[in-house]
Each structure stands twice: as C-alpha cells, then as structure tokens.
C-alpha positions as CSV (number, residue, x, y, z in Angstrom):
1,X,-147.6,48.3,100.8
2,X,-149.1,50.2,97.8
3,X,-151.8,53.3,97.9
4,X,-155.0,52.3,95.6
5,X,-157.2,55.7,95.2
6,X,-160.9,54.2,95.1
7,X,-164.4,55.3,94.7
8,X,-167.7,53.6,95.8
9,X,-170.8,53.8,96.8
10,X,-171.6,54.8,100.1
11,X,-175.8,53.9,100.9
12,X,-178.4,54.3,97.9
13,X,-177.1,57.4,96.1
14,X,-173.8,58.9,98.0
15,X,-170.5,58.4,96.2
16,X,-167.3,58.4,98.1
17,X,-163.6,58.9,97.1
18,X,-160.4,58.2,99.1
19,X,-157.3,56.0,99.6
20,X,-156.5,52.6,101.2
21,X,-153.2,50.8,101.5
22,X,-152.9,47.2,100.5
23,X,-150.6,44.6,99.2
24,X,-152.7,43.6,96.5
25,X,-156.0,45.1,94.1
26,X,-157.8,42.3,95.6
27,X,-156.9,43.1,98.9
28,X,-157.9,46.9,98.4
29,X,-161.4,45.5,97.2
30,X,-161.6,43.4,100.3
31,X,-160.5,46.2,102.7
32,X,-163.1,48.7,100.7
33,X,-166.0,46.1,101.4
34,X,-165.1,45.6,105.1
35,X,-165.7,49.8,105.5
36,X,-169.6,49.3,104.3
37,X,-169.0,50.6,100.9
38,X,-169.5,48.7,97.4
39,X,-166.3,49.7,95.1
40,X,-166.9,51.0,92.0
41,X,-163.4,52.4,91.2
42,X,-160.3,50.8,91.9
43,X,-156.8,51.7,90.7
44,X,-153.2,51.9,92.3
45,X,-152.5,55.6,93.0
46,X,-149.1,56.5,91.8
47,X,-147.5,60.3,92.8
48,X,-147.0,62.7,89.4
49,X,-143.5,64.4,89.1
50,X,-145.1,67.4,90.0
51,X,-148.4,69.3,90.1
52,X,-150.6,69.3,87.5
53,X,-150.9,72.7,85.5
54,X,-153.5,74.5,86.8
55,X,-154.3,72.6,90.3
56,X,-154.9,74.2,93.7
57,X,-151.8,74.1,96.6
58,X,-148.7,72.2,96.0
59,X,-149.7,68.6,96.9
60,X,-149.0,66.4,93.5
61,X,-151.6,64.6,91.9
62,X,-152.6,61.0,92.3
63,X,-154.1,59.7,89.4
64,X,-154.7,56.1,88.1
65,X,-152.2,53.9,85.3
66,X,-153.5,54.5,81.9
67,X,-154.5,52.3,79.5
68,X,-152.9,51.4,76.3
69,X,-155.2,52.2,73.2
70,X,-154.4,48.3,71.8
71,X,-155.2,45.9,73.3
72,X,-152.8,42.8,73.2
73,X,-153.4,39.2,72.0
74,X,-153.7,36.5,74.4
75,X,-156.2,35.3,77.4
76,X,-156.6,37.6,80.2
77,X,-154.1,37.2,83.5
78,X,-156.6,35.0,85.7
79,X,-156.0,37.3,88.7
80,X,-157.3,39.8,86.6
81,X,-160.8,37.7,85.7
82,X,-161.0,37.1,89.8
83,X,-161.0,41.2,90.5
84,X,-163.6,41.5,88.0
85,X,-165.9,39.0,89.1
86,X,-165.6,39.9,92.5
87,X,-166.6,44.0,91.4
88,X,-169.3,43.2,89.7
89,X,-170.5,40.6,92.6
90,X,-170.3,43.2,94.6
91,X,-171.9,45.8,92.3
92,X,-174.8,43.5,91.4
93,X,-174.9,42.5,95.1
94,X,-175.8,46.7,95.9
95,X,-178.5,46.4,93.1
96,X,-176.8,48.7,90.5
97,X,-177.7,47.6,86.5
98,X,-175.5,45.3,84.8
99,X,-175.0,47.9,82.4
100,X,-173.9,50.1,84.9
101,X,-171.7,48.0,86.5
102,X,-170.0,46.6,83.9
103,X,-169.6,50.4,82.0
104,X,-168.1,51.5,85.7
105,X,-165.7,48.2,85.5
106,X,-164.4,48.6,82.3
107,X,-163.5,52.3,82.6
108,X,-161.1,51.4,85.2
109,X,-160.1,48.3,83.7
110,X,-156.2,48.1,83.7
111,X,-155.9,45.3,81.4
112,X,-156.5,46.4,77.4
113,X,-157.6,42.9,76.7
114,X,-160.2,43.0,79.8
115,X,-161.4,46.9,78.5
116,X,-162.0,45.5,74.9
117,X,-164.2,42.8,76.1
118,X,-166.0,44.9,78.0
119,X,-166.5,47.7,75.4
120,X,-168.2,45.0,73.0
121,X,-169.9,43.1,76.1
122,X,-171.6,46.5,77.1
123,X,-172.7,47.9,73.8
124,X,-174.6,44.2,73.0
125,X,-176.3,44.1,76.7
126,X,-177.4,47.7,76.0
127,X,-178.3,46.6,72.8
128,X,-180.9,43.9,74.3
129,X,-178.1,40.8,74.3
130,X,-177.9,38.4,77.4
131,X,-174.7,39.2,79.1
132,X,-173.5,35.4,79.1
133,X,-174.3,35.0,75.4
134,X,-172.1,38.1,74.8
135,X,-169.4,37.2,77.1
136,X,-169.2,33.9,75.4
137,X,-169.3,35.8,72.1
138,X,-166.4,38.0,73.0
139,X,-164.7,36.8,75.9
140,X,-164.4,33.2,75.3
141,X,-160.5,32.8,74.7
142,X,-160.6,34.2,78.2
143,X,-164.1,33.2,80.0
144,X,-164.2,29.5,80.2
145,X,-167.4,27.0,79.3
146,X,-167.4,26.7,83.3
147,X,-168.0,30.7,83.9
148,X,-170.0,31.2,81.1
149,X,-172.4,28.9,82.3
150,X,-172.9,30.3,86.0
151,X,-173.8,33.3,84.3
152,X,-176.8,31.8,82.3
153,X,-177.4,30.1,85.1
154,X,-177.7,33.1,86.9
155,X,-179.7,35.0,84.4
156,X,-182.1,32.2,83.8
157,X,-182.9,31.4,87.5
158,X,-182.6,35.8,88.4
159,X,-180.2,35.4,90.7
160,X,-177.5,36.8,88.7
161,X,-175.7,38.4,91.8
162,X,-175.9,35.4,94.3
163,X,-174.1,33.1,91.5
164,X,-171.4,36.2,90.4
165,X,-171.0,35.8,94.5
166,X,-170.2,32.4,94.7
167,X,-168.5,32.6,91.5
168,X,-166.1,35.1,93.0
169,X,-165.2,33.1,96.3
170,X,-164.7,30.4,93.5
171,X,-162.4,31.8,91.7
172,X,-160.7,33.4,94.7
173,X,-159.9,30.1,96.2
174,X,-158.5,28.6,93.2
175,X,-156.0,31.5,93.0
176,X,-155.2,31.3,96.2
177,X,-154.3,27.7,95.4
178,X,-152.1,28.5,92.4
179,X,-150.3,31.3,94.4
180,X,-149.3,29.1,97.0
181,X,-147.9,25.9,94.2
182,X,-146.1,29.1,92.5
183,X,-144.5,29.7,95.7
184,X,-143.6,26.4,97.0
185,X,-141.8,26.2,93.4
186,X,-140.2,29.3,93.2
187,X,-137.1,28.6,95.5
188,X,-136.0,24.8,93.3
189,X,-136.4,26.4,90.0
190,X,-133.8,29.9,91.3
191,X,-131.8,27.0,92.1
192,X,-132.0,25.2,88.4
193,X,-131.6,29.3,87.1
194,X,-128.5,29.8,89.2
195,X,-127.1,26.4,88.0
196,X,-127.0,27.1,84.5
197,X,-126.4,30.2,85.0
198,X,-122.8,29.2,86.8
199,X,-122.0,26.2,84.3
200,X,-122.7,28.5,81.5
201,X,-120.1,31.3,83.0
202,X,-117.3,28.9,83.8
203,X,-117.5,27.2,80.5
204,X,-117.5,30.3,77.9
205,X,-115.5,32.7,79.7
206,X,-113.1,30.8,82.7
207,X,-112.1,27.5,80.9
208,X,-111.2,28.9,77.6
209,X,-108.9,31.6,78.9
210,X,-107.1,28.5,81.3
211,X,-107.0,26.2,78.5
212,X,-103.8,28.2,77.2
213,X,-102.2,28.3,80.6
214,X,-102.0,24.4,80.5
215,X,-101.3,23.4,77.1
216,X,-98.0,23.2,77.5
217,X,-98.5,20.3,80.1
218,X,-101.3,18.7,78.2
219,X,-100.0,15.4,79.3
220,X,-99.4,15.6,82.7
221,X,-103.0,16.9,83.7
222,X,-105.7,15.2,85.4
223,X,-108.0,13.6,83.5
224,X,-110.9,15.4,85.0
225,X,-109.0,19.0,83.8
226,X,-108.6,17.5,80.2
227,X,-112.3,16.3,80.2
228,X,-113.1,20.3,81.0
229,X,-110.7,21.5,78.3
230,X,-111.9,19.0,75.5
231,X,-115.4,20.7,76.0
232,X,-114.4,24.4,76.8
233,X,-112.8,24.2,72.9
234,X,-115.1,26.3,70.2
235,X,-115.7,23.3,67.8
236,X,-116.9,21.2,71.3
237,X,-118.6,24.3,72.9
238,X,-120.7,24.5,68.9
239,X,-121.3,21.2,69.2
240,X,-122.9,21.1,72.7
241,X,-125.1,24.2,72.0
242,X,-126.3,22.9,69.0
243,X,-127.6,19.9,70.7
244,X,-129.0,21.5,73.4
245,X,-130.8,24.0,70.9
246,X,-131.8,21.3,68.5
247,X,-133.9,19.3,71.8
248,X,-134.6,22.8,73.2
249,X,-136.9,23.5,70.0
250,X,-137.9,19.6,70.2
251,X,-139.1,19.6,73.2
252,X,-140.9,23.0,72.5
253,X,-142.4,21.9,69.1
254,X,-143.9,18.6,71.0
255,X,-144.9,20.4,74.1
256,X,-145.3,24.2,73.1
257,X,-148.7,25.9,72.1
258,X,-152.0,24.5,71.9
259,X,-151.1,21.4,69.9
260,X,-149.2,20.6,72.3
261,X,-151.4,20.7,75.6
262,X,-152.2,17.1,75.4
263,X,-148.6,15.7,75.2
264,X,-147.5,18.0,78.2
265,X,-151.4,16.7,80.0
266,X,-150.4,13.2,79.7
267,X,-146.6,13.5,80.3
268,X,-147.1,15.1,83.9
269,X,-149.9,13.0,85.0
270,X,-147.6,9.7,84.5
271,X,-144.7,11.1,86.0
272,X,-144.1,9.2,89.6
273,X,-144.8,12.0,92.2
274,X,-146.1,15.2,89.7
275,X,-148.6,12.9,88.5
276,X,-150.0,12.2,91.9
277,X,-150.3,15.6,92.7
278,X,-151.7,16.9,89.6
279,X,-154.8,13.9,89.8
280,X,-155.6,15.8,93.6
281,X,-155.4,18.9,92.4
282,X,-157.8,17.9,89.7
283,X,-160.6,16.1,92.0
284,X,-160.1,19.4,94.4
285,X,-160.8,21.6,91.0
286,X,-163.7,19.3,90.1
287,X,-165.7,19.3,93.2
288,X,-165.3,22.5,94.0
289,X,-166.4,23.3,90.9
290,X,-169.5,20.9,90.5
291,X,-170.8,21.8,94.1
292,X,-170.9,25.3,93.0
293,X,-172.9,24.6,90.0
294,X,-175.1,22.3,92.0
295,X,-175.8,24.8,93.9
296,X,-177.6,26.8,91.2
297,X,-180.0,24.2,90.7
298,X,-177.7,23.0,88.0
299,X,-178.7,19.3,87.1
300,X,-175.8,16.8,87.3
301,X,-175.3,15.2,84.1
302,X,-174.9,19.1,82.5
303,X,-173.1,20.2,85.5
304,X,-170.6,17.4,84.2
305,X,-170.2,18.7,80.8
306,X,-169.4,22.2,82.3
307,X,-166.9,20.7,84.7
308,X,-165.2,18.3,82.2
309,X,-163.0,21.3,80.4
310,X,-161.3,22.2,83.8
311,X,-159.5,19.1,84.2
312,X,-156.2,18.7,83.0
313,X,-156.1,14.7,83.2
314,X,-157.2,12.9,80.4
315,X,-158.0,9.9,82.4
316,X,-160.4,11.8,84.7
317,X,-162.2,13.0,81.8
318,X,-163.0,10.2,80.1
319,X,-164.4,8.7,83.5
320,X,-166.5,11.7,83.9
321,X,-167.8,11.3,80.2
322,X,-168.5,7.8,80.7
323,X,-170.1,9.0,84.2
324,X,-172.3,11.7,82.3
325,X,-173.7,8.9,80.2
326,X,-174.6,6.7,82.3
327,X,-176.0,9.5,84.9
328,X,-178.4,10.4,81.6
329,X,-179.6,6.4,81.6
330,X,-180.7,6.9,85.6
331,X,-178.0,5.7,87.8
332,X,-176.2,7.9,90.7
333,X,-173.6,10.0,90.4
334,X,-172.0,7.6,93.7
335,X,-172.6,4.7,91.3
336,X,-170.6,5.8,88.8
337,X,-167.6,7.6,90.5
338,X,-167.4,3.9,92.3
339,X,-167.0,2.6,89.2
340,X,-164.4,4.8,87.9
341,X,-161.1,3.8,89.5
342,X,-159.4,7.0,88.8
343,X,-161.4,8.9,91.6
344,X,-160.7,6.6,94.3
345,X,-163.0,4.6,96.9
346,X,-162.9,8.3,99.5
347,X,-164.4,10.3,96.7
348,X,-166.9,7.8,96.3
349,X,-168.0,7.2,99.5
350,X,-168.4,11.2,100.3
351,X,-170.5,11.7,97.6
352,X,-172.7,8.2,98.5
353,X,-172.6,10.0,101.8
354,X,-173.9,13.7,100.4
355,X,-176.6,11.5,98.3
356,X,-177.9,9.7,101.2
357,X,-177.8,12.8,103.5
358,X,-179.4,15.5,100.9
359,X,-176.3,17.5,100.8
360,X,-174.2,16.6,98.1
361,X,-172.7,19.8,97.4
362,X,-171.7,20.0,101.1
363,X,-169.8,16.6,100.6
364,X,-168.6,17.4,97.5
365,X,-166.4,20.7,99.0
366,X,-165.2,18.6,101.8
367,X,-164.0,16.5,99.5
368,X,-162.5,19.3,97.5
369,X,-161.0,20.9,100.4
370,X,-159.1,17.9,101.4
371,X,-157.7,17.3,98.4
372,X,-156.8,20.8,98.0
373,X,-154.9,20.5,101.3
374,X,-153.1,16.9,99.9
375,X,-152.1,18.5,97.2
376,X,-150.4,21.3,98.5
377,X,-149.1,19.6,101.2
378,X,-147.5,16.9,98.7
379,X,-146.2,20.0,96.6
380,X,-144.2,21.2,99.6
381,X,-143.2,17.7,100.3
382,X,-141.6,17.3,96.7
383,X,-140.4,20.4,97.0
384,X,-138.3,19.5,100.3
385,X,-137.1,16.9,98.5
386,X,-135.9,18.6,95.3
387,X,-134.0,21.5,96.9
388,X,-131.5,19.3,98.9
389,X,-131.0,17.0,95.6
390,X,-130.7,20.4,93.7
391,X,-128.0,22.1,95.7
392,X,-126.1,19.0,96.1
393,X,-125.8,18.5,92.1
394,X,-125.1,21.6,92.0
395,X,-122.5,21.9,94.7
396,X,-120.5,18.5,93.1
397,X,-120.5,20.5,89.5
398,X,-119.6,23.2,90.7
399,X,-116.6,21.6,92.9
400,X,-115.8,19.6,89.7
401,X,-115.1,22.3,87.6
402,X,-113.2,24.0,90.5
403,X,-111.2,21.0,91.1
404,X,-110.2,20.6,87.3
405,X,-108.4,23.9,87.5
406,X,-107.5,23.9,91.0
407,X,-105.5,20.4,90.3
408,X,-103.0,21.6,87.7
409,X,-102.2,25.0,89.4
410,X,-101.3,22.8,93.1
411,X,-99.1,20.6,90.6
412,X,-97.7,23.4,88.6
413,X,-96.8,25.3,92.1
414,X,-95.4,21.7,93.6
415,X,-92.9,21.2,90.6
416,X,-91.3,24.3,91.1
C-alpha cells in the first residue's frame, strides 16, 4: 500500500494535514471522506534521500511529486478526470467557491495536461465566465459533450454540487467497469506476448545457428526440420518480416488514429462474440448515462443528443437519432426503443415499465446494471475460452519447433 500526505477541511474554517494509506488516489479520497473531512489536497507522499537543508530533527521529508512545467499533448487519463470530479463534488458539496475549489485542485494536480486546463478554466471563471462554457472551451479534447452538459445543467438549475455528485459516482462506476474488462484481458494477451516472444527467439537466434549442424544431411531430414530451416534462412526470415511489417502498418493506417475510429467501431461490433459484448456494454453506458441526465430535469430528446457521443456502435446511434426525432414529433421514448431492433424487446419493456410507473430513471439503471453485469460476465466467459485455445496453439508451436530439431539429433545419435 502507498502513503498519500493530504490536507482538508475539518468543520467551517479548521484545516487539517496528515497521512493515510491506500492502494489507490481514489481510494485515499474515499478513506479521507469516511473520517468527516472534505479533501482539498491529495498527493502520494514519497521519502526524500535525506533531510531537507535547514529542517528540525532527523526525520526526512515527505513532500508531493512535482509537476512538469509542459504540459503534454493528448486527452487526459480518464482515472484522472474521475479524481477530479469527485474533489470538486466534494468541495462544492462543503460549500467552498468554485474558484476556490478548482484553484485548490489544480495546485495539486499531478497531471500537466489536467493543471493547464485548470489554469485557463480558473482565470476565465474569475474573470466572470461559466465554468461549463470554459471547460468546454479548454478542456474539450478531454471533457466529453456528455460532462459538459451536467455541468450547465448544474449551473443553470443551482445545483452545481448535487450533479458534480452524481457525476462523480458516474464516472466512478464506469471505471470500475473498464478496470475489471482490463483485467479479465490481461492474462490472454501475456499469453499472445509470450508467444511471439518464443517464436521470435527460436527463429532468429536457435534455428540459424542449427541450420549448419544439418546441412550436411539436408536430405535425410524430416520434412517438418527442413520446413523450419527454409524459413530460419536470411533471404526467408527478410521476406517474412517484411510481410508482417507491410500488414502491421496496414492494419494501423486503416485502424490507427482518429480516421480510423469508425473502421475499428464497426469491425468489433460484427465480430461473433466481441460484438455482442460490446452492444451490452453500450446499452449499460447509455442508460446509465441517460438516467443521470434525467435526473437533472434534463428533457429526453436533448438528453439523447448528449448520450449519442458515448456509444461506440454505429447501429445504436443511428436508432437513437431516429428515436430523438421522432421523440421531438410527440411519441414515447418506449415507442421508439420498441421500434428499434437493436436495443432488444428487455430494454423496451423496462423503460415502458419506468414510463408507466413515473420512474424512468429508476428503470433505466436497472437496466444498465444488468447489462453491465452481462457484459462482464460474457467477457470472462470469452476469456475462459480464449486462454485454453491460447496455450494449446501455443504449446503445439512450440513442440513443433522442438520436434524439428529434436528429430534429426535422435537420428544423427541412432546412426552412429
């Protein structure tokens, strides 16, 4: 476990200081919160070489990570945007300024890419700006439509901390979610590493050196060992890399980057089983997501619009903007997810359900709570079924390449 040195407020005016042991940052901030206090100040605590010049006693100095001066290019880590929101939930919840909480953030902010937003964001509030139209100003490679909104949803209906709140939990579920796919995918893909790994080894550095050992009996080998030799040869080995390289940077230059997000977007959601799961995964992300904007009084044909962006299937969003259409023309959200096939009759029947009942958003995160579940459960499931399949390719290339050198040494050792 790792030390995170904190400080937070303690009551209306006291300030506290101290230590707490956690796993995580996020833990830390939960651990802070269940001790009464409201964090202001959160950063890992790491031990100095020695004391610093000057200071009392011999105890070394804890003191936080620094920041670089630059920040670099890219969105922010989304672990990172889920700490934030859930400090300045938790800042705005104790009644302290949004100036002032979002000056306290960003001076401990560990991220340069976070601290630079913040820097701008802060001068513009204090300059009279909304917060959501300068977050959306300066944040939006890293802020989505989707957060953006709940914030001017907050500030117009002035309940700015209740909606960072639920935005928080939000965002803290959905992370949850990811960490737990990462995991259940972590062990195949070691396995895929460690394969190519091994085939890579055996093939420039144990088959050429064993290729001279049997030349002289090229014609009495296996045919498996002169298969091997044929491609452990330079002008074969050039051959082979260049192929792999040349669909390596294929398959990057159609699938890489931003242009291509909608080739990779519709090649997983029509692949047998990844496409299943990604289509739950995407109702979870939707409900969820439209249930906490309902929440804020949020009507449903704009709550729509916010929640199209998240989705990562192209068929689900053009149901959803066919469903915001005809939501504007008067009919019910039930109506319309029954008439798009893509959601399925359960989705459709909750929501009928929520309609009837006056609790849609209720519905709507049972809904995205069971899919949630299906989709992680069908993750480990494919999972389960990938690692056996893995090891066993692995295991008969591995034995073939053993074999092919194994077969000519028994022979060699039988003739004399």
């Amino acid at each position: 476990m790792k030390e995170f040195s904190y400080k937070a407020k303690k009551g209306p005016g006291a300030v506290v200081e101290g230590v707490v042991r956690a796993m995580t940052q996020v833990e830390a901030l939960g651990e802070i919160e269940r001790m009464g206090l409201v964090p202001l100040e959160v950063a890992e605590a790491v031990v100095s070489a020695g004391p610093k010049k000057g200071a009392r006693g011999g105890k070394p100095a804890r003191q936080g990570k620094s920041v670089p001066a630059r920040p670099r290019s890219g969105k922010i880590p989304f672990r990172t945007i889920c700490v934030f929101t859930r400090q300045l939930a938790s800042m705005m919840r104790s009644k302290v300024q949004i100036l002032r909480a979002l000056e306290f953030i960003g001076s401990q902010a560990q991220d340069p890419r976070l601290l630079h937003i913040l820097e701008h964001v802060s001068k513009d509030v204090k300059n009279g700006t909304p917060f959501s139209d300068s977050l959306s100003a300066h944040g939006a490679g890293s802020f989505d439509h989707r957060y953006i909104s709940m914030i001017r949803s907050g500030e117009s209906g002035g309940s700015l901390d209740r909606v960072l709140q639920t935005l928080a939990e939000h965002l803290e579920r959905e992370d949850e979610t990811r960490s737990q796919i990462r995991s259940a995918l972590a062990y195949p893909m070691l396995i895929v590493v460690v394969g190519i790994g091994t085939v890579f080894f055996m093939f420039t550095f144990v088959l050429p050196k064993l290729t001279s050992l049997f030349n002289q009996s090229y014609e009495t080998l296996p045919m498996v060992t002169k298969m091997l030799m044929a491609l452990a040869r330079p002008s074969w080995q050039s051959v082979f890399w260049g192929v792999f390289g040349g669909a390596l940077v294929g398959l990057l230059a159609a699938f890489g980057g931003k242009a291509g997000k909608a080739r990779r977007q519709w090649a997983s959601s029509r692949l047998p089983l990844l496409g299943e799961v990604k289509t739950k995964a995407d109702i979870a992300r939707f409900c969820d997501t439209l249930a906490m904007l309902l929440d804020q009084s949020v009507p449903v044909h704009q709550a729509i619009e916010v929640t199209r962006p998240v989705l990562s299937n192209d068929r689900l969003e053009k149901d959803l903007a066919d469903a915001q259409r005809r939501i504007s023309e008067g009919e019910t959200l039930a109506e319309v997810i029954k008439r798009a096939q893509s959601f399925g009759p359960f989705v459709a029947q909750m929501i009928a359900v929520g309609e009837e009942g006056g609790d849609l958003s209720g519905a709507l995160r049972e809904v995205a709570h069971f899919y949630s579940a299906e989709s992680l459960r069908s993750i480990k499931m494919l999972s389960s079924l990938i690692e056996p399949l893995l090891i066993l390719a692995l295991s008969l290339l591995v034995g073939l390449i053993v074999s092919a050198i194994m077969l000519p040494i028994f022979d060699m050792s039988w003739m004399k």
